[in-house]
C-alpha positions in Angstrom: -5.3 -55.7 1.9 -3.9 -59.0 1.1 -6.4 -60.9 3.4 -9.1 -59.6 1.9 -8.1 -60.8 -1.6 -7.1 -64.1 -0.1 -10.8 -64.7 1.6 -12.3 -62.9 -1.5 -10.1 -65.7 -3.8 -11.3 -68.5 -0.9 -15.1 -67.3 -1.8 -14.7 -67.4 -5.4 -13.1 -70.8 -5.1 -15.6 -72.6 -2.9 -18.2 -71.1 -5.1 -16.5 -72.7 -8.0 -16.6 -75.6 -6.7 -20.5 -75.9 -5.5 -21.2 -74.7 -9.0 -19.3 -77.5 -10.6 -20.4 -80.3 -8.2 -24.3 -78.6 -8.7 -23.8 -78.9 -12.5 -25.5 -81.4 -15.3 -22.5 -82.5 -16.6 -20.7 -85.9 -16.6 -19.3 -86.9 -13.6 -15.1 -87.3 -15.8 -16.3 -83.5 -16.8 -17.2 -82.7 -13.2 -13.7 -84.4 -12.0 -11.4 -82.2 -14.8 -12.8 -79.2 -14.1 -12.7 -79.8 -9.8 -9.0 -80.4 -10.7 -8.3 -77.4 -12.9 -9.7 -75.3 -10.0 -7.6 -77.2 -7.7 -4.6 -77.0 -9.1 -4.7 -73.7 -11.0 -6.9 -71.5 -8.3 -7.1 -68.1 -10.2 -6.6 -69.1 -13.9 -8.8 -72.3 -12.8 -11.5 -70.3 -12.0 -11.4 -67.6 -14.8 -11.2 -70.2 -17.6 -14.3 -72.2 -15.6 -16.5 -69.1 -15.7 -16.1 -68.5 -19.3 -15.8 -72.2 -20.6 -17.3 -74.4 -18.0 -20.5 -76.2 -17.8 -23.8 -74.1 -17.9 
């Protein structure tokens, strides 16, 4: 069970990540939200799908 919430949290993250790096926003923008979901993996994502760039 806890492998498949691991590779599940691995997909959300590298999804995260191609999202940001995909987005219109400024490149500091781009870099602070790369390193929330860097360093905070869980919470860094959650608070990038509800607040990040569109």
């Amino acid at each position: 069970m806890e492998f498949i919430i691991g590779i599940l949290g691995l997909i959300l993250w590298v999804w995260a990540l191609i999202k940001i790096l995909g987005s219109s926003a400024s490149t500091m923008s781009k870099i602070l939200w790369i390193l929330l979901v860097l360093i905070l993996p869980i919470i860094g994502f959650i608070i990038w799908f509800f607040a990040g760039p569109k």
